[in-house]
C-alpha positions in Angstrom: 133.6 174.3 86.9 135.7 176.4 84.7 139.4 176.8 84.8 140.1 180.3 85.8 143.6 181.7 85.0 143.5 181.5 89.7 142.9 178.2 89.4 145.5 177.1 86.8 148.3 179.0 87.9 147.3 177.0 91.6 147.9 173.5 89.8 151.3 174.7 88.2 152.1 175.9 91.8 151.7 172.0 93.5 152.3 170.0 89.9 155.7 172.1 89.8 156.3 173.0 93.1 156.9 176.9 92.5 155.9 179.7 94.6 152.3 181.0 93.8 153.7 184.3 92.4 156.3 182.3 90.5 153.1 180.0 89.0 151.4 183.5 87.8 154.1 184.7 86.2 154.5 181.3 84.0 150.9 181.0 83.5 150.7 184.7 82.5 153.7 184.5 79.7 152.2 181.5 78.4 149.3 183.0 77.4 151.1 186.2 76.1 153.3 183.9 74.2 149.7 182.3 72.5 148.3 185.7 72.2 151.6 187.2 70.3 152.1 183.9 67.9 148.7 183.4 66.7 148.4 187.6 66.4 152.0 187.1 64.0 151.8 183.9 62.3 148.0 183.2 61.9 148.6 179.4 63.6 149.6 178.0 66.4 149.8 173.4 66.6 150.2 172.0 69.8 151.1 168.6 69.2 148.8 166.2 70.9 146.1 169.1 71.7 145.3 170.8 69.1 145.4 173.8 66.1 145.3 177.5 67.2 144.0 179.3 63.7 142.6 182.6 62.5 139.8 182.5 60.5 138.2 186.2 58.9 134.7 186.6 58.8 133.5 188.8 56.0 130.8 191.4 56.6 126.9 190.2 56.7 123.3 191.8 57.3 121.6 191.0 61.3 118.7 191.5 63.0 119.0 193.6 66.5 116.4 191.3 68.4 114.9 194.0 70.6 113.9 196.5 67.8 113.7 194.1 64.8 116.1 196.5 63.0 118.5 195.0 60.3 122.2 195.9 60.9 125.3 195.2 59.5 127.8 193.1 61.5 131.4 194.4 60.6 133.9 192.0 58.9 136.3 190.4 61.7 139.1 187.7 62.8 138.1 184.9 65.3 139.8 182.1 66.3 138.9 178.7 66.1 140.0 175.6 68.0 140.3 172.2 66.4 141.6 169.2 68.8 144.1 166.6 67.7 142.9 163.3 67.4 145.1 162.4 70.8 143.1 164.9 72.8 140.0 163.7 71.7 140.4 160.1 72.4 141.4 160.9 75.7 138.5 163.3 76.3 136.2 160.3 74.7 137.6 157.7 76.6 135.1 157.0 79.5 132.7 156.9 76.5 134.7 154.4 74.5 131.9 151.1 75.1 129.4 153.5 73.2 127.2 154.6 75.9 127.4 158.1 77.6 126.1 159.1 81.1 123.0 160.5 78.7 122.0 157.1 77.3 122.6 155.2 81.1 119.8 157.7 83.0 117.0 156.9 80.6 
């Protein structure tokens, strides 16, 4: 299930105890306030979650896969995610004893 910006602004709401338009309105200026510092400073760390950064792609030849026809994809900015070590220990946790729920069905 994916965590829509509905569903997250519903667990600040019980979590914090706020009114659901009150939630929204938190929810929505946090992710402004992400949008705005990484646009400005390029990098945004989160202690104990992880590193916001902007990385630029340059220009490169592609292939449209319908026609076959070679095209040139434009240079742009993307933003990658890398976790701190503390979020992925606690994501990795369950799997700690070195077996995943891959490894027990077989």
């Amino acid at each position: 299930m994916a965590l829509t910006r509905a569903n997250l602004t519903s667990k600040v709401r019980s979590k914090v105890g706020l009114p659901t338009a009150e939630s929204a309105q938190y929810v929505d200026s946090f992710f402004e306030l992400i949008k705005s510092e990484i646009e400005e400073a390029g990098t945004i760390k989160l202690n104990g979650f992880g590193n916001f950064t902007i990385k630029e792609k340059k220009a490169r030849k592609g292939r449209n896969p319908q026609t076959g026809e070679t095209i040139i994809i434009s240079e742009r900015k993307v933003v990658k995610f890398k976790p701190s070590v503390v979020f992925k220990s606690e994501v990795n946790k369950k799997y700690k004893n070195g077996s995943s729920d891959k490894q027990r069905s077989r």
